[in-house]
Every structure is written in structure tokens, then in C-alpha cells.
N, C-alpha and C positions, 0 to 999 in steps of 0.2 A: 239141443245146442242151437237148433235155427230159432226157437221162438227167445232162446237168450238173446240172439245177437240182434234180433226184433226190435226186444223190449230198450237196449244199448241202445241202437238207434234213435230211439223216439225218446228215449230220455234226455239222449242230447239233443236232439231237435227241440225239446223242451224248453232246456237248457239257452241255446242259443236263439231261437224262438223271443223267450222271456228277456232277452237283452236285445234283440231285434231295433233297428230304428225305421222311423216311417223313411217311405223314396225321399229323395231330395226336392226340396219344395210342397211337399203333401204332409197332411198331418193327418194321424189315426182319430176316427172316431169310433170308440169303444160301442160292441157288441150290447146290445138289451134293447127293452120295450122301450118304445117314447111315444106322445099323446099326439097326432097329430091332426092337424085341424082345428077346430074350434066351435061350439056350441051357441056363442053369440048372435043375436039378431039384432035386424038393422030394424027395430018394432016401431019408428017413424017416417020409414021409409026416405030418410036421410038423402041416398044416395040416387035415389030417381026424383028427387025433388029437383037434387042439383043437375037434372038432365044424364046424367051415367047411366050405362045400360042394362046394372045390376045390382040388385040391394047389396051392401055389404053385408059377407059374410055366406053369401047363398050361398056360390059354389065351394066354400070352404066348410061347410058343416054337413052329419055333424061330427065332433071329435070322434076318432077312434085310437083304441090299443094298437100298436104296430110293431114285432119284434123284427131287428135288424141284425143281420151281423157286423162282423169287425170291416171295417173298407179305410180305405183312406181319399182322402179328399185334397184337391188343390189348395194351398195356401193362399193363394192371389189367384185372382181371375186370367187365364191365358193374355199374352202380351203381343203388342207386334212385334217387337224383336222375336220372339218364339215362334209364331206363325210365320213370318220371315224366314225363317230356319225351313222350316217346314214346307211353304211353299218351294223354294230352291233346293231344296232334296227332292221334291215330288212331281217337280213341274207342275203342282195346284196353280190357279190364278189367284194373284192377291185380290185386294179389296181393291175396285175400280179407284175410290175418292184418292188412294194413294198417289194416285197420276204416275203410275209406272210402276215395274219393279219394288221399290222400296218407301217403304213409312215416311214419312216429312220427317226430316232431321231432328232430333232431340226429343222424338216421342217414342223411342223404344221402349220403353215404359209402362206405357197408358196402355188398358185394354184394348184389345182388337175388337173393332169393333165392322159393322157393314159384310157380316158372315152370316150364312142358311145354318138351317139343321144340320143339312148333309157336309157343309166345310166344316162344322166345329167336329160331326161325327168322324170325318174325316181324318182330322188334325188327329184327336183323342184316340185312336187308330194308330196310327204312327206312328205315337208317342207311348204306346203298349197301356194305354188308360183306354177310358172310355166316360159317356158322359154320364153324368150322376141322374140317377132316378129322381123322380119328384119326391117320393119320400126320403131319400139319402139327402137329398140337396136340405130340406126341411127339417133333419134332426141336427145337422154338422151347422147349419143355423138358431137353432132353436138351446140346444145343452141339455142336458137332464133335467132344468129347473122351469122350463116349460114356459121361456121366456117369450113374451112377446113380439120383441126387438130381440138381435141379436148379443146386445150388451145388456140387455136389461129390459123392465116391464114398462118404463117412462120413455117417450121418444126425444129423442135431442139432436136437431140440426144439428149440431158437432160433430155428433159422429157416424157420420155418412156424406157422401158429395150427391147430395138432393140439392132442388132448389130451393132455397128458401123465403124467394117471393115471387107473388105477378106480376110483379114490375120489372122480373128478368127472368122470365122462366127457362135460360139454357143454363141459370146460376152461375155455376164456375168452371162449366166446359168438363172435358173428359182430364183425370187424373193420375197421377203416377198410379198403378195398385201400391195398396199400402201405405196411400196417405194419410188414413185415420185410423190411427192406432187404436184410438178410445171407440172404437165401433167394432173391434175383434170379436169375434165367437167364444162360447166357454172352448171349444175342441183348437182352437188357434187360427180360425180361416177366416180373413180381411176381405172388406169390400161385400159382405154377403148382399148387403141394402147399400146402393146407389152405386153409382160411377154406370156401368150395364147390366139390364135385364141379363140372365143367362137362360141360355136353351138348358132345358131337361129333358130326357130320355122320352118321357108320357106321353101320350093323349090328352087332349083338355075332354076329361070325362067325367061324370058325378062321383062323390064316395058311398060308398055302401052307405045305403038308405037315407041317403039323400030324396027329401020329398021334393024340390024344387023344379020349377018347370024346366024343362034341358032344353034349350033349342040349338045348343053347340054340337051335340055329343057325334053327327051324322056328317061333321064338318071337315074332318080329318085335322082338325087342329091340334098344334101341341104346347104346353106348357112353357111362359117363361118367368121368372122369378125374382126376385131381388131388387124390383124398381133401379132409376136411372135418375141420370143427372139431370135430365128433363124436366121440363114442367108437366102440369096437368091438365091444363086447359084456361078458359077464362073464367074465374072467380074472381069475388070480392077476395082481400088480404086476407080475413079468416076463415074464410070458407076454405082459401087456397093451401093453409097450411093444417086446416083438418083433415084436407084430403091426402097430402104430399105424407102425412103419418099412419093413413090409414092405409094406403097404397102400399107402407113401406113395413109393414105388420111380415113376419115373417109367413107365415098362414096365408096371404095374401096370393092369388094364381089371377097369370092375367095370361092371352091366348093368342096363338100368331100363326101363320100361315107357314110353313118348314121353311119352303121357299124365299120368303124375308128375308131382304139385308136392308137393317136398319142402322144407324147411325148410333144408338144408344141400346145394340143389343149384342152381344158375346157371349161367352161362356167361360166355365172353367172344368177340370177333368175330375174323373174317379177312379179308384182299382180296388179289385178286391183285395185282403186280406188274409194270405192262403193259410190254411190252419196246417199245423204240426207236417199230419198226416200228408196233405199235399206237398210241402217244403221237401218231404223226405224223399217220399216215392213218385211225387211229380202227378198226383190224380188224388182222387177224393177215395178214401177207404169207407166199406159199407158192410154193416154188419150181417150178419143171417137173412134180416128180414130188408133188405135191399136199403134200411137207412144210411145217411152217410153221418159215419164218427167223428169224434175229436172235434167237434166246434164247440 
């Protein structure tokens, strides 16, 4: 009778489970392998010609298999209106440039930006999320189809708030999230490339078998992602927009100090995806041999 009323339970957790919607403002990205990284080499040394510290492509090769589970992901990049919340439930200090208390009027909006590791860790805390892995952040970017960009394999200033010249390299300033619709992810997450770099969970550290010289690895550095509204340095106009696309490659790991509040760097949240088993009983169920079921 008990393993009946068991098997009821988890049928309906099944049941209810399979009609589940994502949190509010987070969208699911579905469970399986994705490629990530990349095999490409920079074989003209490209990017040390143009003075940069690192061929393209080193620290992102080379590709590997990587199975994920189900998690879900912020929709938009965290906002000041939301960290605002956040700091005044917490007593956290906002971002100094705010000049007090509260955001400059009419930007509740725009990412928050001028936050450490430890404030977005923070906030994502709080808010019962937490921050996305370097590889979660890079598949809910990527899609199944092993995209380049996050709309696709071609890049297009339109859809992202990148710079699009040297002749104004802060471009168009920081953005509502969700200004470029035509730069959405196959999984539904805006903003992945441009408006703010965002913090990820990692270490700036090689991938399995990576042969590249490391001179970071001992650095305590960690990963941030998704390029910014910034420019990129001084180039000639096409130098400047090969590089503003290449920077903007979802594959792309650039490295910061935890410590950092930069002006074009924020974040956005993760959470996991509790399967069946969890939903029901509130813990991970584990078979005989100590694995855990139902995912």
C-alpha cells in the first residue's frame, strides 16, 4: 500500500512537473550535451598583432562535450530597480556612481551595473537564485545549434548594444534590458552579447587539455561574459569592428578581478531545476548504489 501511494505521488508530481512553468522572469533551459568552446585558431596571430594580450580563441579551446541539466536562467540581465529592492531589504550599499541611495531617475531599467562578484553573489542569494556557471551561462547563450552569436552564426550590430564605431566607442550608453529583441537566445534570454559583461560563478582557468601557455590560472581571477556597450580600444574602423564581433562570440571569456566594479559589468541569475523527486520529497532520491534518480 506504501509503495502504491509512492508510485501516486510521483505520478503526479509528474503530472504537474510536465505543466510546470519557469520562475517569473527566468526561462528553462532544457537538460543535454552542448559543444562548448571552440577548436578555432587565430593561425595569424591576428590578435597580438593588434597589441591584445591573447590570440584569439586560446583560452576558449579546445571544444568539448558537456552534459547539463535542466536550470533555468534570468530572462534580462539584473536591473537597478531590482538591486534597489535588494539593497533596501538588506542594508547592502548600492553602487557609489548612484550618488546616494537610489538610481538616477528613469533608469530602473538599464542593468546594474558598478557591482563585485561578491554584490551580484549576493543579490542572487537573496533572490533564492544564484549565479550561473560559465558553462550554463554559455549554453542558455549558445542553443543547441551551436551558435556563434547568440541569434545566429553571422554577427549584426543590431542585435546587441555593442559599439559600433571608433569614432564613439561608449556607442549608445547603457540600455533598458530588452532592447534588442532580434539578439534573443534560442532558450528566450536578452542581452546575452552587449549592454554588460556579467559575472560567472568560475575561475578564469584552462579547459581540459588545453595546451596554451596559462599565465592566469594562479591569479585568482574569474570569468566575465557577454561583452558590453564599450568600445575596445584604438583601432583603425575595421580593425575596430572585427574585433567588437569577435569579443562578442559567445565562446568568448574575458577575466576580472572579483573585486571590480566596473561601469559596463553586471550580471544576471540562475537556479536549478528540481526534478520530480525533489519537488516531492523536498531532497534528491538515490538508488542502491548511492546515485541520485529521476533526472
Amino acid at each position: 500500500m506504501k509503495r502504491f501511494i509512492i508510485i501516486c505521488l510521483l505520478l503526479t508530481g509528474m503530472i504537474l512537473t510536465g505543466c510546470e512553468s519557469s520562475p517569473e522572469g527566468m526561462v528553462l533551459v532544457s537538460a543535454g550535451n552542448f559543444i562548448m568552446g571552440t577548436d578555432e585558431v587565430d593561425t595569424d596571430q591576428h590578435a597580438l598583432r593588434l597589441g591584445l594580450d591573447k590570440p584569439w580563441y586560446a583560452d576558449e579551446s579546445p571544444a568539448f562535450k558537456l552534459y547539463l541539466k535542466d536550470y533555468y536562467i534570468d530572462k534580462y540581465e539584473v536591473t537597478r530597480l531590482q538591486y534597489y529592492i535588494f539593497c533596501q531589504a538588506t542594508d547592502h550599499k548600492p553602487p557609489r556612481t548612484w550618488g546616494g541611495d537610489r538610481f538616477p531617475e528613469g533608469t530602473g531599467n538599464h542593468p546594474v551595473s558598478h557591482v563585485n562578484f561578491y554584490d551580484a553573489a549576493a543579490y542572487a542569494k537573496w533572490a533564492g537564485k544564484r549565479l550561473p556557471t560559465e558553462a550554463e551561462w554559455e549554453k542558455a547563450a549558445r542553443g543547441p545549434d551551436n551558435y556563434i552569436y547568440p541569434w545566429g552564426h553571422e554577427f549584426d550590430f543590431s542585435a546587441a548594444n555593442v559599439s559600433p564605431s571608433a569614432k564613439k566607442k561608449r556607442g549608445q550608453g547603457l540600455k533598458p534590458v530588452g532592447s534588442f529583441p532580434q539578439g534573443v537566445s534560442f532558450y528566450g534570454a536578452y542581452d546575452m552579447v552587449g549592454n554588460v559583461w556579467e559575472w560567472v560563478w568560475d575561475y578564469y582557468l584552462p579547459y581540459p587539455n588545453n595546451t596554451d601557455a596559462w599565465k592566469e590560472k594562479d591569479k585568482k581571477l574569474l570569468v566575465v561574459r557577454g561583452m558590453s556597450y564599450l568600445g575596445v580600444g584604438h583601432f583603425p574602423e575595421e580593425e575596430f569592428k572585427k574585433v567588437i564581433a569577435l569579443k562578442s562570440r559567445v565562446t568568448s571569456r574575458e577575466r576580472l578581478n572579483p573585486f571590480s566594479r566596473k561601469g559596463d559589468v553586471g550580471f544576471r541569475c540562475a537556479k536549478d531545476k528540481l526534478s520530480v523527486y525533489e519537488n516531492i520529497f523536498g531532497k534528491p532520491v538515490k538508488n542502491s548504489k548511492g546515485s541520485e534518480v529521476g533526472r
